[in-house]
N, C-alpha and C positions, 0 to 999 in steps of 0.2 A: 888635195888631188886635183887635175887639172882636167877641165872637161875635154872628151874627145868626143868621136866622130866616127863612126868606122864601118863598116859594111860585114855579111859573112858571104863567101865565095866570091870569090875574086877572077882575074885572069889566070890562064894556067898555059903554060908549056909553051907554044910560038906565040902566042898574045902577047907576049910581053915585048917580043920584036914589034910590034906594029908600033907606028910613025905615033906619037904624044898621049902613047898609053899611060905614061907617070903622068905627065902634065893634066890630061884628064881627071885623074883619079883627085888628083890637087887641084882640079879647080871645078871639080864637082861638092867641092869644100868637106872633104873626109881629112882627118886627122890622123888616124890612125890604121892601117892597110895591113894585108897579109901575106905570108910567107911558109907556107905550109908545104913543101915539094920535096927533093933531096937536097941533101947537103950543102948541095955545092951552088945548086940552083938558088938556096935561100939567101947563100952568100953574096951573090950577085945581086937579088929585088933588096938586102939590106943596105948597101953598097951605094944602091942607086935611090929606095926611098929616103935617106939621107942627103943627097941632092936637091931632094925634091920640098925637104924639111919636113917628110912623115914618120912619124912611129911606125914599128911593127910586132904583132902577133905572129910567133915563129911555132912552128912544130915540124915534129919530122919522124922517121918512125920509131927513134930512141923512146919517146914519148909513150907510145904505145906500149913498148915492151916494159917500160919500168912499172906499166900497169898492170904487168900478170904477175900473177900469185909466187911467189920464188925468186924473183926477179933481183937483181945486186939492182935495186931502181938508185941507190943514191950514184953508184958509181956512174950508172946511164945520165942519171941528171945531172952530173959535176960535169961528165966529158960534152954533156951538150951544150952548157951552159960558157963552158970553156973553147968551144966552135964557135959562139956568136958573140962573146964578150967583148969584144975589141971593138965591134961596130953599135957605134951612136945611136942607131934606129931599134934598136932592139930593148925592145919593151917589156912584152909580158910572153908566157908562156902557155900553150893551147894545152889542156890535156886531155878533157874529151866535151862531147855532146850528150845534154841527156841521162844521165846517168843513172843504174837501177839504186835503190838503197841499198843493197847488196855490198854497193864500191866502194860506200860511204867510206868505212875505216882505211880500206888501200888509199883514198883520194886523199885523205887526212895525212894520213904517213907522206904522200906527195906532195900536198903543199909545206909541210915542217921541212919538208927536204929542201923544197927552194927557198925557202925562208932564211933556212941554216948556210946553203952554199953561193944562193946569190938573190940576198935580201933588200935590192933595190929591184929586183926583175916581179911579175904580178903573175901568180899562176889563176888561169882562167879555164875555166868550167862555168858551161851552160844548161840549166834547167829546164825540163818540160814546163806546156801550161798547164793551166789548172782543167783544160778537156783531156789530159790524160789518164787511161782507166788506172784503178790500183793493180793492175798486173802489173802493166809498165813499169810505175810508179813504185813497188813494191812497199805501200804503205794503204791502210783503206781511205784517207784524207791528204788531198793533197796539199792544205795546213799546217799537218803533220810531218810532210814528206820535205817544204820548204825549211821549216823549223828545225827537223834534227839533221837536215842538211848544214844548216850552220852551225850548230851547236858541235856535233862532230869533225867535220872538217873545217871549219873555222878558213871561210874563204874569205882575199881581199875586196871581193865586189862580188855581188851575188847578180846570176846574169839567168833571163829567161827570156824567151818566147812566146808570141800570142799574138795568132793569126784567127781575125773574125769578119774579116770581108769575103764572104763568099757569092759565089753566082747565083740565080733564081733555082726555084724548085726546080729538079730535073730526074731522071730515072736515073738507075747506075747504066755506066756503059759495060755491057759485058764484056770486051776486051780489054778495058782497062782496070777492069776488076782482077779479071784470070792473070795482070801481068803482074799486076802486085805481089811480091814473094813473101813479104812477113804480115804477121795478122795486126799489127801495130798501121800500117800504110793503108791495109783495107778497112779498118776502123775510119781513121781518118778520112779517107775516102769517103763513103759512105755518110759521117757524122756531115759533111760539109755540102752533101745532096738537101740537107733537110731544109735550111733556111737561107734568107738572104744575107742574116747578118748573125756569127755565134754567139750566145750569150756567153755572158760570164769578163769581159773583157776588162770591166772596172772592177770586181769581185779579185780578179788576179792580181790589180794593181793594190788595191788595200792590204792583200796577205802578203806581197814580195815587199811595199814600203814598212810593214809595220814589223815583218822580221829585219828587212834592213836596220832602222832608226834602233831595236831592241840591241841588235849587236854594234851597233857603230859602225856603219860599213856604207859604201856607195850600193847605189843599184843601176842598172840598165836593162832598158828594154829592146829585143829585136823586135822589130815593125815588118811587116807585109809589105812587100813592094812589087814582086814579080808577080807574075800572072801565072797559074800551074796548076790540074787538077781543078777540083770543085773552086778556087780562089780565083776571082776575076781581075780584070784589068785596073787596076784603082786610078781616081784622078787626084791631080796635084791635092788638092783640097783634102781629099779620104788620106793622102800621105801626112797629109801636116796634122790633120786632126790624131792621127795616131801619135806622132812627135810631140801636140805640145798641150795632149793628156798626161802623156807619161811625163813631162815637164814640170805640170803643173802637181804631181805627184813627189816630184821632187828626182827625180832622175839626173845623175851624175855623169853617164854616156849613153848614145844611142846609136845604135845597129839597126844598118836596111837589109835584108832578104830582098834580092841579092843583088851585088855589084853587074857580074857576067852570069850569064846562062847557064846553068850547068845541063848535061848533056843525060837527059833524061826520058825516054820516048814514053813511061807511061805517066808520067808527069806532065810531059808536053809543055817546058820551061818558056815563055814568052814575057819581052817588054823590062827587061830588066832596064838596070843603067845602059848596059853598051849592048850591041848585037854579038853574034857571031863572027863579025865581021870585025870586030874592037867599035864601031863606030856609034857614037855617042845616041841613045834614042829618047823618047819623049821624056821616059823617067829620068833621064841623066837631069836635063833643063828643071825637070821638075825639084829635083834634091839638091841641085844644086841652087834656085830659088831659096829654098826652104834653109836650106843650109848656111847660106848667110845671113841670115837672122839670128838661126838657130847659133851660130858658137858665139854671138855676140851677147845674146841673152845667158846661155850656159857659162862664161867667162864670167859675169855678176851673181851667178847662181854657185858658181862650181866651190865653193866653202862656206855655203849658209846652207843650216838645215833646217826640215821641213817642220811647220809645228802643227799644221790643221790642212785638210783637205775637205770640202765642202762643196753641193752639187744644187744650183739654182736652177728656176721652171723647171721642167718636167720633169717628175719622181721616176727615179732607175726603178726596177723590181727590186723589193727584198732582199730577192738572191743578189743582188749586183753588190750589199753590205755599203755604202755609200751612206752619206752624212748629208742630208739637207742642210743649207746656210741660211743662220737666223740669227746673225752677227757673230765679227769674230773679227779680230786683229786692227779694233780700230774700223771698222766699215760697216756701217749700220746696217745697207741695205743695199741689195742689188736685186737690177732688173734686166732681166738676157736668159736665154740657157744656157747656161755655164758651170764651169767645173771654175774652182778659187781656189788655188793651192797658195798657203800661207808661209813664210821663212820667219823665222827666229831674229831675224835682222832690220825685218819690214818691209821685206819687199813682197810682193805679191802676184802672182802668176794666174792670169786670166784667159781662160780656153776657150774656145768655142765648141758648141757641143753639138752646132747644125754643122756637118759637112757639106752642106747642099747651097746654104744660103746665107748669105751676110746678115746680122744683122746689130741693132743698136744696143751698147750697152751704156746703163746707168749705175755708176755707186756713189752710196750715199756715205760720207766717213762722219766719225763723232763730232761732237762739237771740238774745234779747238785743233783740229786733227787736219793737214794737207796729206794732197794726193798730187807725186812727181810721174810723170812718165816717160820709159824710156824709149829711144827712140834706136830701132832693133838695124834699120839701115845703116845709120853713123857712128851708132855705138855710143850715142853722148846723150846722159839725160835732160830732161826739158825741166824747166822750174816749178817747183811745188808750189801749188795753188790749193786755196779754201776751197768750200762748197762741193756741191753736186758734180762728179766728170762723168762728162757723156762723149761715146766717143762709138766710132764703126768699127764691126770687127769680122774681116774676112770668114768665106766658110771656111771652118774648121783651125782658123789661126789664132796664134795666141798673144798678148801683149804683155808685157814686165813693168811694175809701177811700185810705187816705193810710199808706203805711207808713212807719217812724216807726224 
């Protein structure tokens, strides 16, 4: 599987006219783009991210309907499948968001379909996080709820969400309580008045890896990026520290929330990649930063799998379910706060676990044992060397090294 790149919500409808909106989207370094509009609409952003040399996630409202109960859904998904066949960018297939357990078996029947009518194409469904109550979630454990999500529908990539950068304590605003229309929005709401940061953020990453690795399957995490609601404005740093957690987890693809704004007044969408305007703003510079490191290291990563994930200096809570490191893969000892996610290959992914502050790391590897580093700018690794490697590590960035 090849690692991608790729955003949820995109531009929509005249945005797309605006003057190096492709080119943007390509040199904000996303890999994989979307196409969710009608028909005809999609045929053009496929058409044209081809051009541009991206992938795309298509949907359209056939999608929808082969989801309700009676539905002729294989006929819906042959004829759509047969609408976007011809064009080179078309990648996987959107089917929904979230989804109750309820759908689970409709969802199952959906992906055998695409599997059966067009078994190079990726049918994609995204998961709540684990702050989801069990109404939602329609399971009382949302362990349970990730678990017979795979087992029943037996998806290519198992994809979820988890946002836990939120603003300082605050009261609810009552108008934006009153505008919220389902009881799901004002949960959320509300849960994201309590603290500045939601727990549970590593607790999600251990249950979505460790059902991934059971089934043989990629994972991706969507990351927080816009600013919306209780969720504040994140800096470059709080974005990469989400990135190259879930990296060092072992993560196949990563999704920013969101590319463009969507158009939300009790949300009050701000700071995405682009404005309203199309024009590029602080976060664009910032992912796109991030972004070239990030596919250069995902490119070394994208076919070795995870064997040990492990959490240096400061003990997470209990609940976070995380593994202190007290050696493992060849590396005696390290010194930093860090997350050390291990591959089956030898390479080794080193996180930062302060978003706020750089600081030094040491590891110690066995006797007999070198440590190569790789070098995430040029893409070329450095020479494997004995002894102790110490080395600086951005807040919240991650470095790729190969023990040897």
């Amino acid at each position: 599987m090849n690692f991608e790149i790729t955003y949820w919500y995109g531009p929509r409808g005249e945005q797309w006219n605006a003057p190096d909106i492709l080119k943007n989207i390509k040199d904000a370094g996303m890999t994989l783009a979307l196409a969710e509009e009608d028909i005809e609409s999609n045929k053009a952003r496929l058409k044209d991210f081809a051009e541009y040399g991206l992938k795309a996630t298509v949907y359209d409202f056939r999608i929808g309907k082969a989801l309700e109960e009676g539905a002729d859904s294989e006929r819906l998904i042959r004829e759509f499948c047969e609408d976007y066949r011809e064009y080179p960018a078309f990648h996987s297939i959107h089917i929904i968001d979230e989804p109750h357990s309820s759908k689970f078996k409709k969802l199952a029947e959906i992906v055998r379909i695409i599997k059966k009518v067009a078994p190079d194409k990726e049918a994609y469904i995204n998961l709540f996080p684990n702050y989801a109550s069990p109404e939602q979630l329609g399971n009382e454990t949302y362990e349970e709820h990730v678990n017979q999500f795979v087992e029943i529908v037996q998806p290519p990539i198992l994809s979820y969400d988890h946002y836990h950068f939120l603003k300082s304590n605050a009261e609810p605003d009552p108008e934006i309580l009153s505008s919220l229309a389902s009881e799901r929005e004002k949960l959320i709401y509300l849960d994201s008045l309590k603290t500045c940061n939601r727990g549970g953020f590593f607790a999600n990453l251990e249950i979505i890896r460790k059902a991934a690795l059971k089934a043989n399957i990629p994972f991706m995490l969507i990351v927080l990026l816009v600013e919306h609601g209780g969720y504040r404005n994140l800096t470059r740093a709080e974005i990469a520290y989400e990135v190259w957690q879930s990296m060092a987890y072992g993560s196949k693809r990563v999704s920013y929330f969101t590319y463009a704004c969507p158009y939300d007044p009790s949300w009050n969408f701000q700071n995405a990649c682009i404005d309203n305007d199309t024009k590029p703003t602080q976060h664009w510079y910032d992912v796109q930063a991030i972004n070239h490191g990030l596919i250069q290291v995902g490119k070394q990563l994208e076919n070795t799998v995870s064997s040990g994930v492990f959490h240096n200096g400061k003990p997470e809570p209990e609940s976070e379910l995380t593994t202190a490191f007290n050696g493992f893969g060849g590396i005696n000892k390290a010194e930093g706060y860090l997350t050390l996610g291990f591959f089956e290959n030898g390479n080794l992914l080193v996180a930062n676990k302060d978003y706020v502050s750089a600081q030094t790391v040491s590891l110690v590897p066995e006797k007999g044992k070198k440590i190569a580093r790789f070098d995430k700018e040029t893409g070329v690794w450095g020479e494997a060397k004995e002894g102790t490697l110490t080395f600086e590590l951005s807040a919240g960035d991650g470095e790729l090294l190969k023990i040897i």
